[in-house]
C-alpha positions in Angstrom: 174.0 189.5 128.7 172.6 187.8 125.4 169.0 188.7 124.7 167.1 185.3 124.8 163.5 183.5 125.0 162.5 181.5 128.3 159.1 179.3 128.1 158.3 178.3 131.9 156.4 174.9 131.8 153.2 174.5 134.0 153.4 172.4 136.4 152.9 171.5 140.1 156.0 169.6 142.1 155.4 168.0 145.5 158.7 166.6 146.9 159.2 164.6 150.0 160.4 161.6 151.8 156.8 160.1 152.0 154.8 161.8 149.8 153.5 159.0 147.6 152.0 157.5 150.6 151.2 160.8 152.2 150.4 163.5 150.1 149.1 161.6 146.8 145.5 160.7 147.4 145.0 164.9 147.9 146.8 165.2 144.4 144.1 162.9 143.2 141.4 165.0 144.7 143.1 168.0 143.4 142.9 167.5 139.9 139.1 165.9 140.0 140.5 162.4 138.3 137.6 159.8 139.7 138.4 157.3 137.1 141.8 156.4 137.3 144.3 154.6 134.4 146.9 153.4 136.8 150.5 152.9 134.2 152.8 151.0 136.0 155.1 148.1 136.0 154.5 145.1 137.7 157.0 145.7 140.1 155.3 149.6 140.7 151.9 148.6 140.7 152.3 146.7 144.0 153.5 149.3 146.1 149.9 149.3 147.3 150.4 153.7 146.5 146.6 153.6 145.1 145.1 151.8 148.1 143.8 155.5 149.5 141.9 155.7 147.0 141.6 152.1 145.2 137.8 153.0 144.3 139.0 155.6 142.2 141.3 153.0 139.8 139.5 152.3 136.8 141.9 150.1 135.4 145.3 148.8 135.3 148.2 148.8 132.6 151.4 146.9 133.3 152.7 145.9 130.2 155.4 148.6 129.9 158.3 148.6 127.5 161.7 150.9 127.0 161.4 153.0 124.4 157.1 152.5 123.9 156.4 150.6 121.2 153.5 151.7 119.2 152.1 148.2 119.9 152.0 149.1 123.8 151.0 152.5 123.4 147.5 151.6 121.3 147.0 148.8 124.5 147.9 151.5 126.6 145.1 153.8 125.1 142.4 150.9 125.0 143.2 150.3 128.7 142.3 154.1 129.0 138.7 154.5 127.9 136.3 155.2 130.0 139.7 157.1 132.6 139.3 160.9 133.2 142.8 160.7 134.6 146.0 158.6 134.1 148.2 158.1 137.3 152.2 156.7 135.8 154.1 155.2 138.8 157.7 154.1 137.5 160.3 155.3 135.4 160.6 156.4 132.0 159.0 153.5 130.3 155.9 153.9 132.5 155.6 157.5 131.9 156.5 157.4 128.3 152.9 155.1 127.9 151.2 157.5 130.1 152.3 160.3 127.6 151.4 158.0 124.9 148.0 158.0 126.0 147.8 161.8 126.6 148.6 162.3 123.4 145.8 161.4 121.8 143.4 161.4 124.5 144.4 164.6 125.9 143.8 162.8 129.5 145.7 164.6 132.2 148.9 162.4 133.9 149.6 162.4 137.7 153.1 161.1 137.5 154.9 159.4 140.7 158.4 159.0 139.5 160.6 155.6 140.6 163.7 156.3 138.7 165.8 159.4 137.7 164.6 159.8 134.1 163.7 163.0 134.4 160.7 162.9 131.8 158.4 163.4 133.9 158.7 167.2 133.4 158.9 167.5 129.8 156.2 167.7 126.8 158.4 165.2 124.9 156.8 161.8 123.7 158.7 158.9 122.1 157.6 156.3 120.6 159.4 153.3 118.3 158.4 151.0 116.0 160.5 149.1 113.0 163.8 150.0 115.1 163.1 153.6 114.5 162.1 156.1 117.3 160.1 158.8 116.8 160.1 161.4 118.9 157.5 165.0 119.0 156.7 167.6 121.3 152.8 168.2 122.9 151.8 170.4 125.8 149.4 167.4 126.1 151.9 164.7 127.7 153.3 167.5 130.2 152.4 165.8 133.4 150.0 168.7 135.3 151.7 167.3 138.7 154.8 165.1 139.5 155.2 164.0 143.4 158.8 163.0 144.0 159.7 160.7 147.0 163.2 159.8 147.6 161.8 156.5 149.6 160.9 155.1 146.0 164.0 155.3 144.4 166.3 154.1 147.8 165.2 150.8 146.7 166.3 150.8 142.9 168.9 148.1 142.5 172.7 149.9 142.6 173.5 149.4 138.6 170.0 150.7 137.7 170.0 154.0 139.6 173.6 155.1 139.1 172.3 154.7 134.9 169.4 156.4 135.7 170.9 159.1 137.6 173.7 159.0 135.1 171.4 159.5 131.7 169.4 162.5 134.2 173.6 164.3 133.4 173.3 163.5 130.2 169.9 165.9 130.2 172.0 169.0 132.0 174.8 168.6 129.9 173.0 168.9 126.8 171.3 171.8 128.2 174.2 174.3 127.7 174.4 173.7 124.1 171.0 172.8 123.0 168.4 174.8 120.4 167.0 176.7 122.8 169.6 176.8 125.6 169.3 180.4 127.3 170.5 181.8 131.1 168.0 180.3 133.2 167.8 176.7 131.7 172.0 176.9 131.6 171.8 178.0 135.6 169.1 175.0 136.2 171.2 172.5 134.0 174.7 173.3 136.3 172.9 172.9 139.5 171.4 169.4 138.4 175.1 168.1 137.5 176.1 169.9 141.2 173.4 167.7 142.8 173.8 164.6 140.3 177.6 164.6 141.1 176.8 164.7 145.0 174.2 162.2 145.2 176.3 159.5 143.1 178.9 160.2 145.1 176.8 160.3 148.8 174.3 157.4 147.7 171.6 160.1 148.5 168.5 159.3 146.7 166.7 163.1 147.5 170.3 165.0 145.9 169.7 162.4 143.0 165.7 162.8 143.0 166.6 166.7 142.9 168.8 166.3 140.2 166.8 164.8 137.7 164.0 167.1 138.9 166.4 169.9 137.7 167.8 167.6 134.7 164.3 167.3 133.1 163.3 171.0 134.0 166.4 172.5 131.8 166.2 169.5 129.3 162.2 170.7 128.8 163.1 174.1 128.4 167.1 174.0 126.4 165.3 171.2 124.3 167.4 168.2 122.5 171.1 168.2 120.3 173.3 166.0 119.1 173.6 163.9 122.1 169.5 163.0 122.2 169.9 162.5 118.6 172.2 160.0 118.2 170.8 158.6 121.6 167.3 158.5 119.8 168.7 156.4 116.9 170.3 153.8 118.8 166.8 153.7 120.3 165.4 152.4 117.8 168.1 150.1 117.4 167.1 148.5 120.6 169.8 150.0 122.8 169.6 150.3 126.6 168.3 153.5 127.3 169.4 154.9 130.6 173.3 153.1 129.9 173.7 154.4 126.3 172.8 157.9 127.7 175.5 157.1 130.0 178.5 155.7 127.7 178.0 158.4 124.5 177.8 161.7 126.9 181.7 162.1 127.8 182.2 161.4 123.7 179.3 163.7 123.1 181.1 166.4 125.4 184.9 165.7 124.0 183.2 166.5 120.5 181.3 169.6 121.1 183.7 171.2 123.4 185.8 173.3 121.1 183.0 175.5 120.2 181.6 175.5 123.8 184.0 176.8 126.3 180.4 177.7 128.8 179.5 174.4 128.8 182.9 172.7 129.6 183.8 175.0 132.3 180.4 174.9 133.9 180.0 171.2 134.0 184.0 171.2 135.9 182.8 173.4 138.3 179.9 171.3 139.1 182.0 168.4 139.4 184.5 170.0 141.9 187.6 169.7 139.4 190.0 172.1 139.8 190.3 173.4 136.4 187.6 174.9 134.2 188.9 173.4 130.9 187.9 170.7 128.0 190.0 167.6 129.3 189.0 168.4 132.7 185.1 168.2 131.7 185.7 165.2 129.5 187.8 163.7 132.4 185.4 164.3 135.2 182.5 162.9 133.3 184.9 159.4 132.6 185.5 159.0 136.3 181.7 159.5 137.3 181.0 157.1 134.6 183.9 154.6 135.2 182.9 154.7 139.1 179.3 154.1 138.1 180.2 151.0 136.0 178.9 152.5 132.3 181.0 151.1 129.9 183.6 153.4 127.7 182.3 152.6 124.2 178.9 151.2 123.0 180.5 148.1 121.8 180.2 146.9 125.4 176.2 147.7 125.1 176.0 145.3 122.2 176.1 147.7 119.2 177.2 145.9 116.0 180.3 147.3 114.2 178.2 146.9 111.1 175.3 149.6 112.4 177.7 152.5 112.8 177.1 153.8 109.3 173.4 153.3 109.6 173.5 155.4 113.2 175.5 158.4 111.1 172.8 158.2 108.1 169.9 158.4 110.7 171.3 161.2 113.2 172.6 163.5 110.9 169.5 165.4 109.1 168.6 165.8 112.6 171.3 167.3 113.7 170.8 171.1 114.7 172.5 173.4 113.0 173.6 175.6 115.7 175.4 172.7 117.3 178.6 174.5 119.1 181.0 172.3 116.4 179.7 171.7 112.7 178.6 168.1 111.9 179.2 166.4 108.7 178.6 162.8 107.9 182.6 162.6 108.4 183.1 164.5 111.8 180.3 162.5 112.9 181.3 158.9 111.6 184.6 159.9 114.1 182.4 160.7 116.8 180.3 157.5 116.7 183.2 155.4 116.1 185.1 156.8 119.0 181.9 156.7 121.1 182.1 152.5 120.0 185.2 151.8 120.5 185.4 153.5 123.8 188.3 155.9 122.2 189.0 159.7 123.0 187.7 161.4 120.1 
């Protein structure tokens, strides 16, 4: 057994069919927030969740946007003064605003997730601006309490959640090989794909709500590789989040599987192949995709032949140097073309 490091994040989980509706008004009371900054989209914000406790909603923000540009986080932190608390209600976007806030305002989030992004459980903030993304870690942004309810996400529309659910994989998978990947956050990130893999395959919203509980949990912990960095660039570039996730992680895999046997083997066994081996990973990741729609290269997604070069000079000085299979500006100019064209690496 390797010696290793293991940070638990803080954090209080309430998970049920019905617990927005049931159980978050007490969460409310829980954490003392009187004077609410409700982040939502338009779509979220009229679930009628707050109406419990509708004197408690300062003020509204709707104006999300993938990726947070730097213009919607300072409205976002406008919309906030005068809030002792900031309830998010949506998926990444939303919460990505609500950690904008926290940031700099140190407010504490309530987060009600709506899709599978998983970010809800992590310190990580993003934000974009002159089609770069930056991204940073704060103990600040870590939500103090996330209520998960499956009856939410039933009702995201079939191409959205199987990307959702899909870029949640991408978090487990780069779990195994990340910075700080260790035992416990490996364990977390194999169950996730387990319960990923069953609830794309079942339609089951809770096995996919559980999956991108577990996702964002070893994600938070592991931290971010080569995958998140070259899905960070394209970002910027004004790629689809949750689908680019998607189409790069079986090239992502196919790449760093030489020099990590654990990670191929475990993410087989989690998607009830029969062998434990690289092509098998690689394979079983292509048919979850391909049955889920995601395109095979990023082409498909609109990325410009002419860009590649500029996505290899941005991801590589980011590029951790433990990553299981040594990156140069050549190795991975072959792993963002393949990941383009749709072509085994």
């Amino acid at each position: 057994m390797p010696s290793f490091v293991y940070d638990a994040l803080p954090g209080r989980i309430v998970f049920g069919a019905g617990a927005a509706r049931t159980a978050l008004a007490a969460e409310v009371e829980r954490l003392g927030m009187s004077r609410l900054l409700l982040i939502a989209s338009e779509r979220d914000a009229g679930r009628g969740l707050t109406a419990p406790f509708a004197g408690r909603v300062a003020a509204v923000f709707t104006a999300v946007r993938e990726h947070v540009p730097v213009a919607t986080a300072e409205a976002a932190r406008e919309a906030a003064a005068g809030a002792d608390g900031v309830l998010c209600v949506g998926g990444g976007s939303a919460v990505g605003a609500a950690k904008a806030v926290a940031l700099t305002t140190r407010l504490p989030i309530l987060a009600v997730p709506t899709t599978y992004a998983g970010s809800e459980v992590t310190p990580v903030w993003g934000l974009s601006d002159g089609g770069v993304k930056t991204t940073g870690t704060d103990p600040a942004v870590l939500p103090r309490t996330v209520v998960y309810d499956p009856e939410l996400t039933a009702t995201l529309p079939p191409e959205l959640a199987t990307a959702s659910a899909l870029n949640a994989l991408a978090h487990c998978v780069e779990a195994f090989w990340a910075p700080r990947r260790n035992p416990v956050s490996s364990a977390v990130a194999e169950e996730g794909v387990r319960a990923l893999a069953a609830g794309l395959r079942d339609g089951d919203p809770a096995q996919l709500l559980l999956g991108a509980y577990l996702a964002g949990s070893a994600f938070a912990v592991a931290g971010s590789g080569l995958h998140h960095k070259l899905a960070h660039v394209l970002g910027g570039l004004g790629m689809p989040h949750a689908r680019t996730h998607a189409t790069l992680l079986p090239h992502v895999l196919a790449f760093n599987a030489p020099g990590s046997p654990e990670a191929t083997a475990r993410v087989a066994r989690a998607l009830g192949r029969d062998d434990v081996g690289r092509d098998d990973a690689v394979a079983g990741l292509h048919a979850v995709t391909a049955a889920a729609g995601i395109p095979r290269g990023l082409a498909e997604l609109g990325l410009a032949e002419d860009r590649l070069d500029e996505v290899v000079e941005r991801t590589l000085p980011a590029v951790p140097a433990d990553n299981p299979v040594p990156v140069d500006a050549a190795a991975l100019r072959r792993l963002v073309r393949a990941a383009w064209a749709g072509q085994a690496e």
